[in-house]
VOSEBA-513668 format. One record per residue: residue number from 1; x, y, z of N, C-alpha, C, O in turn. Coordinates in Angstrom, 1 decimal, m for minus. Layout:
! residues N
NUM_X_Y_Z_X_Y_Z_X_Y_Z_X_Y_Z
...
//
This chain:
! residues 105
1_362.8_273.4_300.5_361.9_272.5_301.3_360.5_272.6_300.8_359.8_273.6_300.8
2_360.1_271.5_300.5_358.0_271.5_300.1_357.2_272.3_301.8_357.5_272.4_303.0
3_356.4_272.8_301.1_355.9_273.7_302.1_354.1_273.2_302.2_353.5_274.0_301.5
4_353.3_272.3_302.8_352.4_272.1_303.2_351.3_272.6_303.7_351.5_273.5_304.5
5_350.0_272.2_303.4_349.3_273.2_304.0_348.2_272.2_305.3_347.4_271.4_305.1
6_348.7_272.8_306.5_348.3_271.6_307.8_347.5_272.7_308.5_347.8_273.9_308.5
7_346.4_272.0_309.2_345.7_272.7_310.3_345.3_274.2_310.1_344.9_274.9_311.0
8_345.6_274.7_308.8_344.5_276.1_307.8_346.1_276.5_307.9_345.7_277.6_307.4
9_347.9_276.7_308.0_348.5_277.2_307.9_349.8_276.6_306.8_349.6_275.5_306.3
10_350.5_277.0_306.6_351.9_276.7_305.3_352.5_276.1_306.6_352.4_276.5_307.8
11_353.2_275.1_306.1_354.2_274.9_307.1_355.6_274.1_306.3_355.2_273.7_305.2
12_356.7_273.8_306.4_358.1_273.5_305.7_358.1_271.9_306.2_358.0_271.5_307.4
13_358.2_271.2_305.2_358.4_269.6_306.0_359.6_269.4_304.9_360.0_270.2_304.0
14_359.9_268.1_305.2_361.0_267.4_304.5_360.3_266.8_303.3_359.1_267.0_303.3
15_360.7_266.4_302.6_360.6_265.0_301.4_359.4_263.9_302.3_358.5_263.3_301.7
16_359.6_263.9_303.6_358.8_262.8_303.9_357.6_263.3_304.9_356.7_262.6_305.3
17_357.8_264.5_305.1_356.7_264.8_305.6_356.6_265.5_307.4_355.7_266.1_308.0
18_358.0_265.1_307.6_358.4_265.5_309.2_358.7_266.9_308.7_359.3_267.2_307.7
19_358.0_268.0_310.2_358.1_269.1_310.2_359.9_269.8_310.2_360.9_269.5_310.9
20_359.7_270.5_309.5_361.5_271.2_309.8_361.9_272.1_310.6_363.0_272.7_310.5
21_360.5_272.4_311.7_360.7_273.7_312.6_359.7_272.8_313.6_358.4_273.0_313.6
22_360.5_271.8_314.5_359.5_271.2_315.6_359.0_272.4_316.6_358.1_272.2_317.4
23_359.6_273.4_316.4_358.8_274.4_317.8_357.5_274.7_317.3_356.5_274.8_317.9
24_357.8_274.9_315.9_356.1_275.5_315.7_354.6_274.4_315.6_353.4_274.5_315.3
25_355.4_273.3_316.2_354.2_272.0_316.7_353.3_272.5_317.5_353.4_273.4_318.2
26_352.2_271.8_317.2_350.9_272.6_318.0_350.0_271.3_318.4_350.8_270.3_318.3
27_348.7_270.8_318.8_348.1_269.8_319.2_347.0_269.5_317.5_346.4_268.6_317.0
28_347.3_271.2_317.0_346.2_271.5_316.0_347.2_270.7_314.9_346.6_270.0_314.0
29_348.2_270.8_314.9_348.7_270.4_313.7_349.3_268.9_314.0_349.9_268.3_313.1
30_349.0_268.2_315.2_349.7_266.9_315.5_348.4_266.2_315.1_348.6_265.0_314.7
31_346.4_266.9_315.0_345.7_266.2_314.0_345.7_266.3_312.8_345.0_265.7_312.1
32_346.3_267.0_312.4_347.0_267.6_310.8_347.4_266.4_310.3_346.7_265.7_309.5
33_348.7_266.1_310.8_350.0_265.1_310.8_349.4_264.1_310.9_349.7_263.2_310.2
34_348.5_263.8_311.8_347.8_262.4_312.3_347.0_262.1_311.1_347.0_260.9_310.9
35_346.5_262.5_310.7_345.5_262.4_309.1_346.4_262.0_308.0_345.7_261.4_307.2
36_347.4_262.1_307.8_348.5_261.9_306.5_349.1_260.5_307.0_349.5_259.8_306.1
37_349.3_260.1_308.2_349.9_259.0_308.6_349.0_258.3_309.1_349.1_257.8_310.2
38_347.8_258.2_308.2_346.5_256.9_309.1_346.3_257.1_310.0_346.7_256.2_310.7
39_345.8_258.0_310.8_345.1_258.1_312.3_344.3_259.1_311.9_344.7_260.2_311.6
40_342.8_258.7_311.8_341.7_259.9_311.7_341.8_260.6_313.1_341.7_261.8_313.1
41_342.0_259.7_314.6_341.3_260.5_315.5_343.0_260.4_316.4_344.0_259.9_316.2
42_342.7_261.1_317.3_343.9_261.5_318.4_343.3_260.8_319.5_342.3_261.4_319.8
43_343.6_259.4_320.3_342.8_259.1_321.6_343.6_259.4_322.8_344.6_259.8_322.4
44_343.5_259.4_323.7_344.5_259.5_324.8_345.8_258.2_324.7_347.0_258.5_324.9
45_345.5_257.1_324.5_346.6_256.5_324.3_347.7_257.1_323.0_348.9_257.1_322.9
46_347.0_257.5_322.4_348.0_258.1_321.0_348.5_259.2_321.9_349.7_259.2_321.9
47_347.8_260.2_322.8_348.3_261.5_322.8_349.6_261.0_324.5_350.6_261.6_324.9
48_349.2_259.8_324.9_350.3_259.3_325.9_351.4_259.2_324.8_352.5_259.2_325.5
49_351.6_259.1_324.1_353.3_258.2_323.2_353.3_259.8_322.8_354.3_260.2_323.3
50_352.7_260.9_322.1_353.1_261.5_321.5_353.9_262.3_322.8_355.0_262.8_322.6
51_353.2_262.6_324.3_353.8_263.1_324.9_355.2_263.1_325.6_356.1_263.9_325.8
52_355.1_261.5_325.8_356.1_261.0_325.7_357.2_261.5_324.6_358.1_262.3_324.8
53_356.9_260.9_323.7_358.1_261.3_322.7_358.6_262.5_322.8_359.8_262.5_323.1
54_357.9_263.8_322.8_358.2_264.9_323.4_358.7_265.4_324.2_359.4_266.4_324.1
55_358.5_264.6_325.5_359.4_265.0_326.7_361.2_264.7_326.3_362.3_265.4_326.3
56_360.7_263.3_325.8_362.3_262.7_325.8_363.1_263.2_324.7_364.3_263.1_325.0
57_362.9_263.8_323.7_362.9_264.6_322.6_363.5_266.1_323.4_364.7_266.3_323.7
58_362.3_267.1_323.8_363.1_267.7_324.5_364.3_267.5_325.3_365.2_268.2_324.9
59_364.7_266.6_326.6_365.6_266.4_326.9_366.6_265.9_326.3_367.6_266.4_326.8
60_366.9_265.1_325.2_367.7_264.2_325.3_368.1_264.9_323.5_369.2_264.6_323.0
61_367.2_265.7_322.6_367.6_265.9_321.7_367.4_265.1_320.2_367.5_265.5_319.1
62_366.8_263.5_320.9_366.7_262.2_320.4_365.0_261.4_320.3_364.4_261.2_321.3
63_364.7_261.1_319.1_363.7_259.9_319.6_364.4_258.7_320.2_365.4_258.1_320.0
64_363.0_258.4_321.5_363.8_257.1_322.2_363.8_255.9_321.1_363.2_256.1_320.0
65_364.5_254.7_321.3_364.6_253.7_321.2_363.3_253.0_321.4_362.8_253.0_322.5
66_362.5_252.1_320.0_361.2_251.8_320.7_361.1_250.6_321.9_360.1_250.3_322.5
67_362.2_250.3_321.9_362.0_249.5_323.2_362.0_250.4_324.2_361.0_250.1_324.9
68_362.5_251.2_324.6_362.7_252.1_326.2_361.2_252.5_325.9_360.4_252.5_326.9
69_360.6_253.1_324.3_359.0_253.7_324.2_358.0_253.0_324.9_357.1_253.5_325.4
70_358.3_251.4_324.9_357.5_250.7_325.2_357.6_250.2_326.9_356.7_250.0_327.8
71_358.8_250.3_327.0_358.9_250.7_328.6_358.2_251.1_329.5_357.5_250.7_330.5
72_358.7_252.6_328.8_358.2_253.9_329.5_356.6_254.1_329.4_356.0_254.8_330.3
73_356.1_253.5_328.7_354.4_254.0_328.2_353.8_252.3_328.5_352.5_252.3_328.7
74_354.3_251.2_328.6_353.2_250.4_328.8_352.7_249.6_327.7_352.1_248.5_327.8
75_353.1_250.3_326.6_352.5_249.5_325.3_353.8_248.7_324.5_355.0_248.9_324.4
76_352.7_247.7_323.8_353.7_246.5_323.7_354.2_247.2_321.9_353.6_248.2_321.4
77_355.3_246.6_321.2_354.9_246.8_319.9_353.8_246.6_319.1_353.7_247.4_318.1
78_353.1_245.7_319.3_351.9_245.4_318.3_350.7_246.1_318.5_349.7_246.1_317.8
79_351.0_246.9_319.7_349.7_248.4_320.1_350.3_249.6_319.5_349.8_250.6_318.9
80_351.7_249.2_319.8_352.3_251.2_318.9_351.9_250.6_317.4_351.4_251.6_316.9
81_351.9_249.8_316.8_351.6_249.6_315.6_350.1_250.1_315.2_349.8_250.8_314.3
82_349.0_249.3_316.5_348.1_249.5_315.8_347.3_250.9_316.2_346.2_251.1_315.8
83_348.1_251.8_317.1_347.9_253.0_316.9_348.5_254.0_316.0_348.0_255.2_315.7
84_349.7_253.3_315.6_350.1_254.5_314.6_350.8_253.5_313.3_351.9_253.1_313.1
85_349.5_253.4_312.7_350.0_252.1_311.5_351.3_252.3_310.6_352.0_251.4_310.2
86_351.4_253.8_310.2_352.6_253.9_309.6_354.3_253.5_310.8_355.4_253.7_310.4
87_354.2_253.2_311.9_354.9_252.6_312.7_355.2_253.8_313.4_355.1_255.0_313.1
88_355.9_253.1_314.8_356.2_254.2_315.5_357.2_255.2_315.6_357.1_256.0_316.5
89_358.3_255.1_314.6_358.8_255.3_314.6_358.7_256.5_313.4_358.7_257.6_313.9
90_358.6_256.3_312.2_358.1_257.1_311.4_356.6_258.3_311.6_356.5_259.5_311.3
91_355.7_257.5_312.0_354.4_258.0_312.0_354.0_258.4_313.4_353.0_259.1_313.4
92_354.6_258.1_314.7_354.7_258.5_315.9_355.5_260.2_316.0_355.3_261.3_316.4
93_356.4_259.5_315.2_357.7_260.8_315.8_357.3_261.8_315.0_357.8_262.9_315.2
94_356.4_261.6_313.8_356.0_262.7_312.8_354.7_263.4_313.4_354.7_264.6_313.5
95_353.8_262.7_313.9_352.7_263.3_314.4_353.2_264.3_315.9_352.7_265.4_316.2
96_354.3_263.7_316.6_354.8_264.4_317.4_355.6_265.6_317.2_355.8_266.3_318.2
97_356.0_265.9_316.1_356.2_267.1_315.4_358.2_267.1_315.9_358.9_268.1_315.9
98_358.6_265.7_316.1_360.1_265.4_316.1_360.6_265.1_314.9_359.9_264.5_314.1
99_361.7_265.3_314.7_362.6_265.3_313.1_362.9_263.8_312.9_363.1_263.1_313.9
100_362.9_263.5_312.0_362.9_262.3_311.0_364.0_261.3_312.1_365.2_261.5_312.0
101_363.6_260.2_313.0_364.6_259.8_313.5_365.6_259.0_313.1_365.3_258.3_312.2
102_366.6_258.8_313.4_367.9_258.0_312.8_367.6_256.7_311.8_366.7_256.1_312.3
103_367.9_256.4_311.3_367.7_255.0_311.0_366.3_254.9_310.2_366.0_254.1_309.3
104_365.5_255.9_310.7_363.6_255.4_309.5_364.1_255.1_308.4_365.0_255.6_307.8
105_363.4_254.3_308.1_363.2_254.3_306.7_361.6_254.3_305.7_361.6_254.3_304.5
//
């Protein structure tokens, strides 16, 4: 596995860039991640989806479905877009420090 250098430490990601040990996710390294995927800054609406993602992630094992994301958080698709340009799905679930979800491409 390529081993990266995020937030001053080495860390193991995939081919694409998602971490391969989500525990060792930190806030320091979700602005790490957020720099590689077009987002200079973390705002509170970014850090609502990423918590999100996290909660349901812990429970469920799974990234949600982005319709249930958009549900649950209030935002339409064309706002998860323009907060996390590389999409939400890729570039959400990566800055949230969750494994590469089903289906990305």
């Amino acid at each position: 596995m390529p081993t990266v250098e995020l937030a001053g430490e080495q860390v193991e990601v995939d081919e694409d860039g998602f971490l391969q040990d989500p525990k060792i996710w930190s806030e320091d390294l979700a602005r790490a991640l957020a720099r590689t995927e077009q987002v200079e800054a973390l705002t509170d609406d970014h850090w609502k989806i990423i918590n999100f993602l996290r909660e349901h992630y812990a429970e469920f094992e799974i990234a949600p479905m982005i319709r249930k994301l958009c549900k649950k958080t209030g935002f339409n698709i064309r706002q998860l877009y323009d907060l996390f340009p590389t999409g939400p799905a890729k570039g959400a679930c990566k800055i949230a420090g969750l494994p590469r979800p089903t289906g990305c491409v």
